[in-house]
Structure formats: structure tokens, C-alpha cells
C-alpha positions in Angstrom: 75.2 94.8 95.1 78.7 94.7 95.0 80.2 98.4 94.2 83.7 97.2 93.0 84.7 94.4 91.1 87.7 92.2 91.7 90.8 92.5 90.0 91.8 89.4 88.0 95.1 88.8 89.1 95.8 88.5 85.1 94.7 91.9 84.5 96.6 93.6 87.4 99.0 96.3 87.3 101.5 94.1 89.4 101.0 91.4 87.0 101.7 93.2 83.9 104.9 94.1 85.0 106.8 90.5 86.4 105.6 89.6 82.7 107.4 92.8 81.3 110.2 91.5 84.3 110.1 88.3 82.6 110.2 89.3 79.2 113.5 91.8 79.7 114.9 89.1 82.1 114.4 86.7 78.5 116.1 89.4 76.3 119.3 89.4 78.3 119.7 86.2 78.8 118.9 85.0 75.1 121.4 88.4 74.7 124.1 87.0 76.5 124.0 83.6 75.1 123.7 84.9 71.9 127.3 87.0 72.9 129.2 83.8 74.4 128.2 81.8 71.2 129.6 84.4 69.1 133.2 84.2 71.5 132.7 80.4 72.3 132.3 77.5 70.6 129.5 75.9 71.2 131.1 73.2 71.9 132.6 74.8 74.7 131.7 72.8 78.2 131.8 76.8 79.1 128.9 77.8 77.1 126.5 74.6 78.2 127.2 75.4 81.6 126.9 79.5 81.6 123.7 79.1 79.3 122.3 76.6 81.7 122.8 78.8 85.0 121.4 81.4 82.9 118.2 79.8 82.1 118.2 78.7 85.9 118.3 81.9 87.1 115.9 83.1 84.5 113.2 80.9 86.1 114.1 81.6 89.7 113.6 85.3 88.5 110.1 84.9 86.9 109.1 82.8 90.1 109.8 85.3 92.3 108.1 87.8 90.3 105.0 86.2 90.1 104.9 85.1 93.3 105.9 89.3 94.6 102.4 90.4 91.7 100.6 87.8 93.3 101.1 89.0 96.5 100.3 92.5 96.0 97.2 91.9 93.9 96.1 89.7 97.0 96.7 92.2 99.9 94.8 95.2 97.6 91.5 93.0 96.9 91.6 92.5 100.5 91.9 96.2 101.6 89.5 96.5 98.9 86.4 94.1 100.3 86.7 95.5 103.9 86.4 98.9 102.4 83.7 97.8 100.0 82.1 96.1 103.0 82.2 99.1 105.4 80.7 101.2 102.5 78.0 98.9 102.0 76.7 98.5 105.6 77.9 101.7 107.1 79.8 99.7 109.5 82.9 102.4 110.8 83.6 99.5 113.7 85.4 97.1 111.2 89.3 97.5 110.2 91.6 96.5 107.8 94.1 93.9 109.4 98.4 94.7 108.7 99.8 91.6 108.7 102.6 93.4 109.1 104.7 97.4 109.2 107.1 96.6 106.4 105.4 97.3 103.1 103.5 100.3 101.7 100.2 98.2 102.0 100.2 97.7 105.7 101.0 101.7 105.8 98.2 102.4 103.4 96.2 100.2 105.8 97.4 102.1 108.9 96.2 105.2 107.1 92.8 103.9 106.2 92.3 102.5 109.7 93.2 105.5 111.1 90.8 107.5 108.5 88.4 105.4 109.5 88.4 106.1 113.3 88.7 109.6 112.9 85.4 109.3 110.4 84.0 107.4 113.6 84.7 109.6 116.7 83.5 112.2 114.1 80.1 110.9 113.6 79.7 109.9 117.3 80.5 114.2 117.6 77.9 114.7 115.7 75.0 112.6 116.8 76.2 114.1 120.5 75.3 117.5 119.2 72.5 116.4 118.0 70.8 114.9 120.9 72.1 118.0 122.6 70.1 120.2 120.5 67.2 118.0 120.5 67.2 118.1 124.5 67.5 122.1 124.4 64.6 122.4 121.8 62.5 119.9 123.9 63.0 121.8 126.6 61.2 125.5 126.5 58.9 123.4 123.8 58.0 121.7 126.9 57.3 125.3 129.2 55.1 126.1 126.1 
């Protein structure tokens, strides 16, 4: 039984905000044409050419946006299923990959793999002491 579920990409955090990114980004350019047709004529070879770079770079901007929310939303439902996988079979052995050390996800997944082998060498301590323990008890039971 799976203990999370997925984030839609279309329900994430990081998509909500390129569409807010989009919609300001449509505000000032719909602003600024709106100022040069108040100062140009529309006529103006001026105005076609500023209102068409504007809508260009309008559309560059939502691309990269999308593509920057896409992006994070992948790399957190990835971090995500190995955790959700190491939860559900007790596995400490498996890691989250960094694809790289340049973003605050690969960090977060440094920190989680190193949580992780801390929680390991931890639990390894522990069955140690146990066996110990077991091995001094089975001892003088033994003599008895």
C-alpha cells in the first residue's frame, strides 16, 4: 500500500507559481503595449515590432517556467518514491541518486542520504549490543 501519493504536476507548488510567472509576465506586457499605443500610433512599424518581441519573449518566458516547475516537481516525486520505498521495506541499503551539487534538491538528497547512513550504522550499533547481551546472558544461564 502506497503511503504517499504522487503530486500531479498540475497541482504542484512549483506549478502554481510559473502560472502566477505567466500571468504577471501577461500583465506587463499587455501593460506596456497598452503604454506604447497610447504614445504610438499604431500604425507605427515601432509598435508592430516592440509588441511582437514582447509577445516573443513572453512565450520564451512561460517555456522556461514550465519547463524549471516541471523539473522540480520531477526530482521531489523521485526523492519521494526512494523514501517511500525504503519506508515500505525497511531497506536502509538504498539511496537517493544527485544527479548533481548545484541545486537545493541534490543538497536535500545529500542530507537524506547521509540521514540515512547514520540511521544505518545506528541500527547495526544496536543489533551488536544486542547479540552482546544475548552472549553474556547465555553464558552464566549456561553454568546454571
Amino acid at each position: 500500500m502506497s503511503l504517499m501519493k504522487r503530486r500531479n504536476y498540475f497541482h504542484s507548488s512549483s506549478f502554481v507559481m510559473a502560472f502566477l510567472f505567466m500571468l504577471l509576465m501577461t500583465l506587463v506586457s499587455g501593460f506596456v503595449i497598452y503604454a506604447l499605443s497610447i504614445h504610438l500610433p499604431v500604425s507605427d512599424p515601432l509598435f508592430f515590432w516592440l509588441g511582437l518581441a514582447s509577445l516573443v519573449v513572453m512565450v520564451f518566458i512561460v517555456i522556461v517556467s514550465f519547463y524549471i516547475s516541471f523539473f522540480v516537481v520531477s526530482r521531489v516525486n523521485h526523492i519521494a518514491t526512494i523514501a517511500e520505498k525504503i519506508i515500505e521495506t525497511g531497506d536502509l541499503h538504498q539511496r537517493i541518486t544527485i544527479s548533481g551539487k548545484w541545486d537545493d534538491l541534490s543538497n536535500l538528497a545529500q542530507v537524506l542520504n547521509g540521514f540515512l547512513s547514520r540511521m544505518e550504522i545506528m541500527l547495526q550499533n544496536i543489533r551488536d549490543i544486542t547479540d552482546n547481551i544475548a552472549h553474556d546472558l547465555r553464558t552464566p544461564l549456561a553454568r546454571l
